[in-house]
C-alpha positions as CSV (number, residue, x, y, z in Angstrom):
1,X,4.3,9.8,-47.8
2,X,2.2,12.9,-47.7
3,X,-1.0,10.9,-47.8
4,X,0.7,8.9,-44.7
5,X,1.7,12.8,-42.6
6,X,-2.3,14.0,-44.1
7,X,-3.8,10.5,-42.4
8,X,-2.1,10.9,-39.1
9,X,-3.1,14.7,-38.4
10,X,-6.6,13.9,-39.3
11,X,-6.5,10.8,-36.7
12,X,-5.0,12.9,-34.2
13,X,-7.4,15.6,-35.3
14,X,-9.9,13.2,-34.6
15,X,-9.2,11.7,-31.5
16,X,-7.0,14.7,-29.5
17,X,-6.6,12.3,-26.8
18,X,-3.9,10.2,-28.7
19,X,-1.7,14.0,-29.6
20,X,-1.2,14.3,-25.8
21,X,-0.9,10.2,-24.8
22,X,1.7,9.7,-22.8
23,X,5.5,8.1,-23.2
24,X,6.9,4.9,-20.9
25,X,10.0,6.3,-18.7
26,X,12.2,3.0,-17.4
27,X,13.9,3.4,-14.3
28,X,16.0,0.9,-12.6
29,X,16.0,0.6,-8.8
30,X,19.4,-1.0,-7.4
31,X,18.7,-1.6,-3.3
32,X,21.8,-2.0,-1.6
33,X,23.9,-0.8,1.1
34,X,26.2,1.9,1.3
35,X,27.7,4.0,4.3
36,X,26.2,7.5,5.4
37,X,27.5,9.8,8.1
38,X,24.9,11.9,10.2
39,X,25.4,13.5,13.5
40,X,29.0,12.4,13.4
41,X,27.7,8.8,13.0
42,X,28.1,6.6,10.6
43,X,26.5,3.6,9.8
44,X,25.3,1.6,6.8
45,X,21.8,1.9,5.4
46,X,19.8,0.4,2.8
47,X,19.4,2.8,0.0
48,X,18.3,2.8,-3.9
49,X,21.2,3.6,-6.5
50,X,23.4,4.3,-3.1
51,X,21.3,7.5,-2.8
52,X,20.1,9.2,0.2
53,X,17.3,10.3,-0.4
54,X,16.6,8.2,-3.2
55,X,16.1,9.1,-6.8
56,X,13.0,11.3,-8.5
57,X,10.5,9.5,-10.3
58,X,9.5,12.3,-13.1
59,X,6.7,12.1,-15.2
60,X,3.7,13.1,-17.2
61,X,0.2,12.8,-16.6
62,X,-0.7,10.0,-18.8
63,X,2.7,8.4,-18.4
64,X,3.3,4.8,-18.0
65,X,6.3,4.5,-15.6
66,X,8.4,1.3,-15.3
67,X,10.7,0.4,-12.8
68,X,13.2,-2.7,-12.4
69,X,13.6,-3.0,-8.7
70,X,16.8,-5.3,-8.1
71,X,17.5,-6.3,-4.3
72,X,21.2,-6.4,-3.3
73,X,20.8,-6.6,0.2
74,X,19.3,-9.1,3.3
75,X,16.4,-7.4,3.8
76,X,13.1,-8.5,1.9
77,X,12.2,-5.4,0.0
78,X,9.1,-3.6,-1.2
79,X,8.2,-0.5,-3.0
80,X,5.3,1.7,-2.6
81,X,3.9,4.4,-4.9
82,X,2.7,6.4,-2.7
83,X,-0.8,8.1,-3.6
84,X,0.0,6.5,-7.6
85,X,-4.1,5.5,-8.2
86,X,-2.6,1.9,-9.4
87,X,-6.0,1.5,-11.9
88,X,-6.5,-2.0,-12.8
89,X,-2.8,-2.2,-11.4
90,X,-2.8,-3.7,-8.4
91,X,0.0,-5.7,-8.4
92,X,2.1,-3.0,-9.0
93,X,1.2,-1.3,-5.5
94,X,3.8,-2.3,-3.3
95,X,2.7,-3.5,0.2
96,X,4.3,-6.9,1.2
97,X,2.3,-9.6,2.0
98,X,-1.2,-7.5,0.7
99,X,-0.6,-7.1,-3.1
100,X,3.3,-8.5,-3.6
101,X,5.0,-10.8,-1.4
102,X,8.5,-9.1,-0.5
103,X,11.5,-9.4,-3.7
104,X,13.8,-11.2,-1.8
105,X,17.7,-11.2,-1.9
106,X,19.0,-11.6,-5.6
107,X,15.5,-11.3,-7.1
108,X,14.0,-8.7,-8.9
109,X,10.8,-7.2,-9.8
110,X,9.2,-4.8,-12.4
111,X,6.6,-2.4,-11.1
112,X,4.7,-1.1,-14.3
113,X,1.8,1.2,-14.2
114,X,0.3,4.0,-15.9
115,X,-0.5,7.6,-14.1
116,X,-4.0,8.5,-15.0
117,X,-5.9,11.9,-13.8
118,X,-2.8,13.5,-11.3
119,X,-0.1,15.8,-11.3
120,X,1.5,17.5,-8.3
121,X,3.7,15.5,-6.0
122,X,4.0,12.3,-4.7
123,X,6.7,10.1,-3.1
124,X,7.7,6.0,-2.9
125,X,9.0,4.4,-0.2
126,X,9.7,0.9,1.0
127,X,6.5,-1.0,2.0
128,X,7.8,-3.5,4.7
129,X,8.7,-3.1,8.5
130,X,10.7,0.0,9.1
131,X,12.8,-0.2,6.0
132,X,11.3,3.2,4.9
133,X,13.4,5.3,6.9
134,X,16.0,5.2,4.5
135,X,14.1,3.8,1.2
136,X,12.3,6.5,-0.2
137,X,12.3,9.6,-2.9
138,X,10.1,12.0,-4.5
139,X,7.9,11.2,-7.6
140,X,7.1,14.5,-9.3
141,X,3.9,14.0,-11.7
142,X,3.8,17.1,-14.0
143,X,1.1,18.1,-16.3
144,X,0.4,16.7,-19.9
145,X,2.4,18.4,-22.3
146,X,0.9,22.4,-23.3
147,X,-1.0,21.9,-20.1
148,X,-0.6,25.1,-18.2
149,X,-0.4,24.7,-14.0
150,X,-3.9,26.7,-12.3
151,X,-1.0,29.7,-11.1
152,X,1.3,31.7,-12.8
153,X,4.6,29.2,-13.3
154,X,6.9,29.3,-11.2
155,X,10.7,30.4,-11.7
156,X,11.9,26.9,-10.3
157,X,10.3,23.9,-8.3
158,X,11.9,22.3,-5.5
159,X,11.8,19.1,-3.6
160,X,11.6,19.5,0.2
161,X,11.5,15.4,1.6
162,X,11.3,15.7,5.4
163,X,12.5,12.3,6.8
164,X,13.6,10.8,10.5
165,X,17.2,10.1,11.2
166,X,18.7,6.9,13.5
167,X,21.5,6.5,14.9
168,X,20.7,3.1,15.4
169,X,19.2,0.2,12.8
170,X,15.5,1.0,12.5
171,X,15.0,-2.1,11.9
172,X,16.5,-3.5,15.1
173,X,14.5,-0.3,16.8
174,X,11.3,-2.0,15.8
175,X,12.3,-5.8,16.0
176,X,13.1,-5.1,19.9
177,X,9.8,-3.1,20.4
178,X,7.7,-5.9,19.1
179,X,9.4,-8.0,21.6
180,X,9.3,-6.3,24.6
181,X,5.8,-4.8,24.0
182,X,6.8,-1.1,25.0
183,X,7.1,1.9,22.7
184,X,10.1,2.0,20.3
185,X,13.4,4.1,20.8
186,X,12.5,7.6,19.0
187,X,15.0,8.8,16.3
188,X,17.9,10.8,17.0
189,X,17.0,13.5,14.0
190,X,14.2,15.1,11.9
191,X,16.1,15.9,7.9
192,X,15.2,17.8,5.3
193,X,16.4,16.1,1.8
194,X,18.6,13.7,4.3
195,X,20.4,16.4,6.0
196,X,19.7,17.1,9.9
197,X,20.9,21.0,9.8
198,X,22.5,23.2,12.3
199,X,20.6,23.1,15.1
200,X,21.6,19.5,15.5
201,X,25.3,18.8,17.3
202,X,27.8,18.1,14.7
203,X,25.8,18.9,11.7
204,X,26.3,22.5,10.8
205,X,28.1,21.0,7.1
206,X,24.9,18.4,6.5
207,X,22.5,21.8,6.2
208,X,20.2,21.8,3.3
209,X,20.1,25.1,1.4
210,X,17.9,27.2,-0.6
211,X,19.2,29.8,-3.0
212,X,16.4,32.2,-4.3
213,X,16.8,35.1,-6.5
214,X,14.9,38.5,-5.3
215,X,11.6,38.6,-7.0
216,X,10.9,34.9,-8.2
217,X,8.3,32.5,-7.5
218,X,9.6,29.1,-6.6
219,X,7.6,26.2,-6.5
220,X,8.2,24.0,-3.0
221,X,7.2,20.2,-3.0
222,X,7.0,19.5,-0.1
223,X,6.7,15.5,1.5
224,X,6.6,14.4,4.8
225,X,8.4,10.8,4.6
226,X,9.2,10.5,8.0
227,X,8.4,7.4,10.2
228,X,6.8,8.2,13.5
229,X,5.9,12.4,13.4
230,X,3.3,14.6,11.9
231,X,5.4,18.2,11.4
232,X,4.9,21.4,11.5
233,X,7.2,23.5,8.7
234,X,7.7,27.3,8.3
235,X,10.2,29.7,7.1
236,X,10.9,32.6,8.8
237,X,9.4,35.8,7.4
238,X,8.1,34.1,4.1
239,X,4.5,33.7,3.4
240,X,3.8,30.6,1.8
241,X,0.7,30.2,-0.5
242,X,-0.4,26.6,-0.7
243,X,-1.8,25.5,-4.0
244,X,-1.9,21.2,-4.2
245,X,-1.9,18.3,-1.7
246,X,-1.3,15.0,-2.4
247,X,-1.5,15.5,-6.3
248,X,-4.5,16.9,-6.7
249,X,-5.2,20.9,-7.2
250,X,-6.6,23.1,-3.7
251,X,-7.7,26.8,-3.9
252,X,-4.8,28.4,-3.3
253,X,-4.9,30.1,0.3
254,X,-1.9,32.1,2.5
255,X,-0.2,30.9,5.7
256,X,2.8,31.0,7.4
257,X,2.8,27.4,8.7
258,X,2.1,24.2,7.3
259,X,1.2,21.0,8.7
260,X,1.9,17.1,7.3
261,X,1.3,14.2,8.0
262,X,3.4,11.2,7.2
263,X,2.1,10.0,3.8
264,X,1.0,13.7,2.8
265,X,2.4,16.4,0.5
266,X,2.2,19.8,0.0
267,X,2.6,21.9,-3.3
268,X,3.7,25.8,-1.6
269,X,4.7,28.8,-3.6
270,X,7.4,30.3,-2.0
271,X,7.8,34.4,-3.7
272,X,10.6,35.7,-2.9
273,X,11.5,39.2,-1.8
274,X,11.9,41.9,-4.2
275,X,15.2,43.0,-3.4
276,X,18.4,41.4,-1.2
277,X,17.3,41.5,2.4
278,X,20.5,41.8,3.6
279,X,19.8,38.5,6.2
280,X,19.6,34.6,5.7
281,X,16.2,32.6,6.8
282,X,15.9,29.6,8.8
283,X,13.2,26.9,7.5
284,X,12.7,24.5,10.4
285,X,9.9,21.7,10.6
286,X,9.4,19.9,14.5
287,X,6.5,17.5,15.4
288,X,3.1,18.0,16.1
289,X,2.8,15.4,18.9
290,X,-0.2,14.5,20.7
291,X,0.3,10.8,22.0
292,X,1.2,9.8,25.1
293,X,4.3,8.3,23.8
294,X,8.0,9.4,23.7
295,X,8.7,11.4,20.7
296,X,11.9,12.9,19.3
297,X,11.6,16.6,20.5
298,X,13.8,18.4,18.4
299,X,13.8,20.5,15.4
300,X,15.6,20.5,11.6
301,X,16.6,23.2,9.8
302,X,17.7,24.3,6.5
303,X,18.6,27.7,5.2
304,X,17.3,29.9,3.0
305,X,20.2,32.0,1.0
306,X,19.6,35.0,-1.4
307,X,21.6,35.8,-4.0
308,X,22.8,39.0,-3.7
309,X,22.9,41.6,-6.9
310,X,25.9,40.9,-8.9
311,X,28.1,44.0,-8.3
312,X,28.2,43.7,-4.3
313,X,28.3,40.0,-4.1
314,X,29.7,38.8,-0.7
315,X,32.0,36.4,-0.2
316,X,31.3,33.5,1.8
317,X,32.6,34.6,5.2
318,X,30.0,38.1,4.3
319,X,27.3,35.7,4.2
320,X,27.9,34.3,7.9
321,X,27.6,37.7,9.3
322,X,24.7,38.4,7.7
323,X,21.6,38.2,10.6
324,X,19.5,34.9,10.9
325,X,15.8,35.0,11.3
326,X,14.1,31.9,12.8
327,X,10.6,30.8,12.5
328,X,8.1,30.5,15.5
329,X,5.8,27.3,15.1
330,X,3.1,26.3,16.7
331,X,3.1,24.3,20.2
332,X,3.6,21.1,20.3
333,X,0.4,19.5,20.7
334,X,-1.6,22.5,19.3
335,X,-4.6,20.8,18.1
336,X,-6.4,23.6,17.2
337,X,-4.0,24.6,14.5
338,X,-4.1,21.0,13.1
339,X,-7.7,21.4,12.9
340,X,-8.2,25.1,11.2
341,X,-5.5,24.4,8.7
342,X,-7.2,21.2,7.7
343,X,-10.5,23.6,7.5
344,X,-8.7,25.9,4.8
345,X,-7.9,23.0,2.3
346,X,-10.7,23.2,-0.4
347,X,-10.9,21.1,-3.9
348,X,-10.9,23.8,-6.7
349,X,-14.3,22.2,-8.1
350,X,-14.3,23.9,-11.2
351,X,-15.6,22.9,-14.8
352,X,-11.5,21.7,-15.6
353,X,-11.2,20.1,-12.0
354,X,-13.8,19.1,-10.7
355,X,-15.2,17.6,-7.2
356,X,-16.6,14.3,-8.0
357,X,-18.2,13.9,-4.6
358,X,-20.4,10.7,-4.0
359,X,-23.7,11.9,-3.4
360,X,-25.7,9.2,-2.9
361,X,-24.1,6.6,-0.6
362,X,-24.4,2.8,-0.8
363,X,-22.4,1.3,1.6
364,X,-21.3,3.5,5.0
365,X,-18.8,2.5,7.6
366,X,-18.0,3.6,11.2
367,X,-14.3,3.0,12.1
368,X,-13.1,3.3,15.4
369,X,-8.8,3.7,15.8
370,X,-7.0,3.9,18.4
371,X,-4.1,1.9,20.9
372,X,-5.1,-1.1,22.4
373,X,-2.7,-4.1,24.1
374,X,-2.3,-7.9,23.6
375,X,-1.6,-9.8,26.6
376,X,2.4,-10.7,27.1
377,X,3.6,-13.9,26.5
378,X,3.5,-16.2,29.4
379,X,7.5,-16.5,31.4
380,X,7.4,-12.9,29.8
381,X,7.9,-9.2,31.2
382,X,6.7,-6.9,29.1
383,X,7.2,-3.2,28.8
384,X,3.5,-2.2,27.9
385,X,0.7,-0.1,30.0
386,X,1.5,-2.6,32.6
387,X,4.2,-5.1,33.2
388,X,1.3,-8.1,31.7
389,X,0.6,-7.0,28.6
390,X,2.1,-5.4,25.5
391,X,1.2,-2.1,23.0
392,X,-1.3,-2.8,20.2
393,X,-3.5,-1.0,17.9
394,X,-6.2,-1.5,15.9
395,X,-9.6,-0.7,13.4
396,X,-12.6,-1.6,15.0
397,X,-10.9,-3.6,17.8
398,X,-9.2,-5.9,15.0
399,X,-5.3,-5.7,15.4
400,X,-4.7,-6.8,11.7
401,X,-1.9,-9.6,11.3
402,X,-0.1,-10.1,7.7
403,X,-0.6,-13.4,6.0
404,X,2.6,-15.4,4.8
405,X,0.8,-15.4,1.6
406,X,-0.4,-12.1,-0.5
407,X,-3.7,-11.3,-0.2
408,X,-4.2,-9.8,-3.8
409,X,-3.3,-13.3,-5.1
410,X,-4.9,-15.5,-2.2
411,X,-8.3,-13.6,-3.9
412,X,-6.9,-13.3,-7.5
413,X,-6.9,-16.9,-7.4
414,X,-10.0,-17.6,-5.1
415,X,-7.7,-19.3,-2.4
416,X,-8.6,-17.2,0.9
417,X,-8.6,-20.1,3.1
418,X,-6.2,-19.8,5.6
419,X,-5.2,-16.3,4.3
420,X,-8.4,-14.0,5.1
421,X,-11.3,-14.4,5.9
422,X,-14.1,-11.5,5.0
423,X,-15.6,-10.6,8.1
424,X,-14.4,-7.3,9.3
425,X,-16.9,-5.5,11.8
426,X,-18.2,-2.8,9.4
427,X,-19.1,-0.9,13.3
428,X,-17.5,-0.8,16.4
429,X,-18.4,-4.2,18.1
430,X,-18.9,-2.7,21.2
431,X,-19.9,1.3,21.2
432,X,-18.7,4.0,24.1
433,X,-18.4,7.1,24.8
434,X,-15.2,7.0,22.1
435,X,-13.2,10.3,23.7
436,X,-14.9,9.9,26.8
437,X,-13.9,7.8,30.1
438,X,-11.9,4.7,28.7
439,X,-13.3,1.1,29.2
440,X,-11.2,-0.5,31.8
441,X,-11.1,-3.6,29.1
442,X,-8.2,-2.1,27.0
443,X,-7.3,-6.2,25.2
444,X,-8.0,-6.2,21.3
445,X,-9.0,-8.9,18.4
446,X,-6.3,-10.4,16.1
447,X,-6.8,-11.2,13.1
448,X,-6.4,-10.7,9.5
449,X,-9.8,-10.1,7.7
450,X,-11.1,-7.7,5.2
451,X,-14.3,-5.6,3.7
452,X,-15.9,-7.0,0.4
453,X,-16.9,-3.8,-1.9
454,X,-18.9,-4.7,-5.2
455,X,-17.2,-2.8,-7.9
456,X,-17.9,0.7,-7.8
457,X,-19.6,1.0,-4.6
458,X,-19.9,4.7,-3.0
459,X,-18.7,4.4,0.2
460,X,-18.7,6.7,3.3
461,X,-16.6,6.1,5.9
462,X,-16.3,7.9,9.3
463,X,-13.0,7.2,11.2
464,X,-13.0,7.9,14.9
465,X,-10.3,8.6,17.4
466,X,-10.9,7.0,20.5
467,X,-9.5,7.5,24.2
468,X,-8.8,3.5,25.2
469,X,-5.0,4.4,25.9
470,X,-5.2,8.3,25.3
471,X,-6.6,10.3,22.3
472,X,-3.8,10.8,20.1
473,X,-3.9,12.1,15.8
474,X,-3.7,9.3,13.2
475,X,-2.6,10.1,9.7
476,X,-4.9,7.2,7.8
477,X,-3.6,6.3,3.9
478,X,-5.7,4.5,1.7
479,X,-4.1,2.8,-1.3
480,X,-5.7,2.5,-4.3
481,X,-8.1,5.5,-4.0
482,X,-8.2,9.2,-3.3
483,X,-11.3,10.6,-1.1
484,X,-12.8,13.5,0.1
485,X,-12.9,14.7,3.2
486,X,-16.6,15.8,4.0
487,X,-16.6,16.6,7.7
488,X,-14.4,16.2,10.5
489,X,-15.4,17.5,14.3
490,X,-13.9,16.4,18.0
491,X,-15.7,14.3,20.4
492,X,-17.8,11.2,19.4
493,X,-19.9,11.4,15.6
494,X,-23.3,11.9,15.9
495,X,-25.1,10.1,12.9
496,X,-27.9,12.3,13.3
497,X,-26.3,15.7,13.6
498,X,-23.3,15.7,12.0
499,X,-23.9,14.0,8.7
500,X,-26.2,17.9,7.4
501,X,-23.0,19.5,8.0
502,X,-21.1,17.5,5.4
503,X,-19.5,19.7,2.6
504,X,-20.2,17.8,-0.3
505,X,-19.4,20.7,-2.8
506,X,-15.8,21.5,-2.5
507,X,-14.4,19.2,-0.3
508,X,-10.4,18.5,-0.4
509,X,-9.3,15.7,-2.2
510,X,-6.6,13.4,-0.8
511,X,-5.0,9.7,0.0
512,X,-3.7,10.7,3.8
513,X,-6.1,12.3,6.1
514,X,-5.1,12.9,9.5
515,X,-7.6,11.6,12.0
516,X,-8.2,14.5,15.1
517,X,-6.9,14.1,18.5
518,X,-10.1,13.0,20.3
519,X,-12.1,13.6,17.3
520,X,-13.7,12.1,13.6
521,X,-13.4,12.6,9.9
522,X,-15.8,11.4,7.7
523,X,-14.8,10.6,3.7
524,X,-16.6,9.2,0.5
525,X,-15.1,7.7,-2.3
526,X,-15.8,5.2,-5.2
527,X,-14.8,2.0,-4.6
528,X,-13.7,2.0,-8.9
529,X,-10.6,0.3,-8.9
530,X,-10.3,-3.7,-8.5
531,X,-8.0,-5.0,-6.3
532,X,-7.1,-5.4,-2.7
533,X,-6.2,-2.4,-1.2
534,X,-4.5,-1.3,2.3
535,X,-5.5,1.2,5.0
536,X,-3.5,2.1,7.7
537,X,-1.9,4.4,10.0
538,X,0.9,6.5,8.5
539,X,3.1,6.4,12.1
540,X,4.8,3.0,11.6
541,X,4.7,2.2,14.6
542,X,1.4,2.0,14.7
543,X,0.9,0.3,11.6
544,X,3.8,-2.3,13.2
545,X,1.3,-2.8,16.3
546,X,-1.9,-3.5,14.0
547,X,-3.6,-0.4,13.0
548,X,-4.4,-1.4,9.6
549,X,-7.0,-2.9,7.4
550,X,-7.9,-4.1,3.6
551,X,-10.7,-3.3,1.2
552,X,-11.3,-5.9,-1.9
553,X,-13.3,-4.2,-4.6
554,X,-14.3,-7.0,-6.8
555,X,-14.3,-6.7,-11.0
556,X,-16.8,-5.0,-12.8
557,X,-18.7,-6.0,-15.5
558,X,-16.4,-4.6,-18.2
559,X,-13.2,-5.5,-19.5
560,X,-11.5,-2.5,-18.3
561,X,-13.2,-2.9,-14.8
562,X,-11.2,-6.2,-14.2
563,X,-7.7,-6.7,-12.3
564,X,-5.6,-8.4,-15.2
565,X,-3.7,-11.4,-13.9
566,X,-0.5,-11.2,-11.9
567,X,2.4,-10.3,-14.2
568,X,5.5,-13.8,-14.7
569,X,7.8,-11.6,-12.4
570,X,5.5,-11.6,-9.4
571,X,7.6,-12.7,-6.3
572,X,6.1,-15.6,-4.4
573,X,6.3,-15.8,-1.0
């Protein structure tokens, strides 16, 4: 027995890697309905475990996380881990009809994969139509065991999930947009952790609420899951100290507002104030809106509550007196805030985090996004820019349709025809002054085709705004990959001039990028992870009109370059 306990220390003395591997964590996903009242309104949704928001995903670094997803309800269903790497495990990724065709009713699925190089936060959501209004949660990735964070610990961490609120069915909301051709009916509510707060009508009971002691560091994770709105977030008279987006480490830098994109998160230390102030603090979040578009122009609220020292404590009718401070955010469509904070977000690049920057480029890509129409059906009056033609959107001019069949196993299995096809315009088929005067042609391609990258390609890619139906922000996710963000700028990219003002040192490292308002951002990543893997827009209604794209990366030469094959459980279409 000794010689047993002596052999193991030595191997673990030998390789350290295996003292600190990580454990398997099962989780079982129920989807079904179940009733929810909001702004005096109740209706059913579809939820997981009968949870609004749904449950936390809570791991390790080096974790393998496994999760039985069981659909209850009428809706096909997908999940999404969003900003989860998915190395050589594509097929656990989540996007219907691009790596999974949907788990239909009474089937189930088992999404297994393994979290390698992150911690911080990260959420899932439903990957299909509009279903992620409701279907969606935190996943909370903590360091490897005796793995200290880069700041002092905090005292407790919080999830903050920003989300959108209908009165309606979402779902409905979208089907009837797609019809008509016109913009969807905005949502009635911005939430924070499901709850509209007391700025809403009938809500002052559904308020989310903080309770800090005097003198701690709390830890706020905060995730914009909401549909159709970029936000703005403060709390009044708190500094907030912003140390990790989108899992990966930043150098940590002071502001009093934040902004986030659908898709994006945001790790903020939150100190609190050394003694009881006497006074309760609203924390309100409101878009950042910059489309020409309807948009739901109203703000959410929670409240931050101190605890008061023990010998005076108030009651609860004390703490309603007490005086409320209220944040100011920025303007609405206050561009030039978007565009400084995105400035201040810097990689930590140090020897224990590095900034793994592409240097050398093999492959670069100029991607033009933006609205667009479609022509309306004939017999048909549509509710578009004009009464003949219907809303659209698209990369490159290419409105991207979804296959009835996956793509991931169309090109697992080498069966593509009829599914893709691999000709995606790597430029902009016909160049313009992008945020200049609009060409009076505003109709876009359809179709459903996608970029081949040989395994481990560098890539650079420069996505443009552009002015066809008005310049308006697009949060872009990539699955499958994080970037860096090298440049960004407004008007058109110059090849020539922009490209020596890269930062290729200590850029910020991320999964969701917004794209500027009548401007560009240019990223690099290596294309190291087999598979086929989606790019979009993070507004859904965008995405619903066609503003999305896939990469394949082919298998490397290696065993542990290649996708495995598709696990017995896959759902088929």
């Amino acid at each position: 027995m000794l010689r047993f306990l002596f052999l193991v220390l030595n191997t673990l003395l030998v390789v350290p890697e295996l003292a600190s591997a990580g454990i398997t964590r099962h989780y079982k996903f129920n989807i079904k309905l179940h009733s929810v009242t909001r702004l005096c309104h109740t209706k059913s949704i579809v939820s997981v475990n009968g949870q609004f928001p749904g449950p936390r995903i809570i791991a390790r670094e080096g974790d393998r996380v496994v999760v039985t997803v069981v659909n209850n309800v009428q809706n096909n269903v997908t999940i999404h881990w969003h900003g989860i790497r998915q190395l050589q495990s594509g097929w656990a990724d989540g996007p219907a009809y691009v790596t999974q065709c949907p788990i239909q009713t009474g089937q189930s699925y088992v999404y297994n994969f393994t979290i390698t190089g992150q911690r911080g936060t990260l959420f899932w959501h439903a990957h299909i139509s509009w279903l992620r209004s409701t279907v969606y949660g935190p996943i909370i990735i903590l360091p490897k065991k005796n793995v200290l964070y880069p700041f002092a610990k905090p005292y407790k961490e919080v999830p903050i999930i920003l989300g959108e609120w209908f009165n309606a069915d979402p779902e409905a909301v979208i089907t009837q947009a797609l019809q008509n051709g016109g913009g969807p009916n905005v949502s009635d509510a911005y939430t924070i952790n499901g709850l509209p707060g007391p700025l809403y009508n009938c809500s002052a009971k559904d308020t989310f609420k903080l309770k800090v002691k005097p003198g701690k560091t709390y830890l706020l994770r905060l995730i914009n899951a909401a549909l159709n709105d970029e936000l703005f977030f403060s709390i009044a008279n708190h500094t907030l100290t912003v140390v990790d987006v989108d899992a990966i480490y930043v150098k940590p830098f002071k502001t009093d507002t934040i902004l986030i994109t659908p898709g994006q998160t945001t790790n903020l230390l939150l100190k609190a104030k050394p003694q009881f102030p006497n006074a309760t603090f609203l924390m309100t979040a409101r878009p950042y809106a910059t489309g020409r578009g309807t948009f739901d122009n109203s703000t959410v609220a929670g409240l931050l509550h101190y605890e008061p020292p023990s010998k005076s404590s108030p009651s609860a009718s004390s703490f309603k007196n007490l005086p409320v401070f209220k944040p100011t955010l920025p303007p609405l469509n206050d561009t030039s805030f978007a565009a400084n904070f995105t400035r201040k977000l810097r990689s930590l690049a140090n020897s224990e985090f590095p900034a793994n920057v592409p240097k050398k480029v093999d492959k670069r890509f100029f991607f033009t996004v933006g609205l667009g129409t479609n022509p309306c059906p004939q017999n048909q009056t549509c509710q578009g820019p004009s009464n003949s033609t219907k809303f659209s959107a698209s990369v490159n001019n290419v409105s991207f349709v979804l296959p009835t069949t996956a793509i991931l196993q169309a090109h697992f299995f080498q069966q593509s025809k009829g599914v893709y096809t691999t000709d995606f315009p790597t430029t902009p088929t016909f160049p313009f002054n992008y945020t200049g005067t609009p060409p009076n042609n505003t109709m876009v391609s359809n179709g459903t085709k996608v970029v081949v990258l040989p395994f481990n390609t560098s890539v650079e890619l420069v996505l443009q705004d552009t002015s066809i139906l008005g310049i308006e922000s697009h949060p872009l996710h990539l699955h499958g990959f994080n970037f860096y963000l090298v440049g960004q700028g407004f008007g058109s990219f110059d090849s020539k001039k922009d490209p020596p003002k890269f930062n290729l040192v200590d850029p910020v490292e991320r999964n969701t990028v917004g794209v500027p308002s009548g401007g560009w951002v240019a990223i690099r990543f290596f294309a190291d992870n087999p598979g086929v893997w989606f790019m979009h827009c993070h507004l859904e209604v965008h995405t619903s009109w066609g503003l999305k794209m896939a990469w394949i990366v082919t298998d490397g030469k290696l065993p542990n370059q290649k996708l495995p094959p598709p696990p017995s459980d896959l759902p088929q279409c």
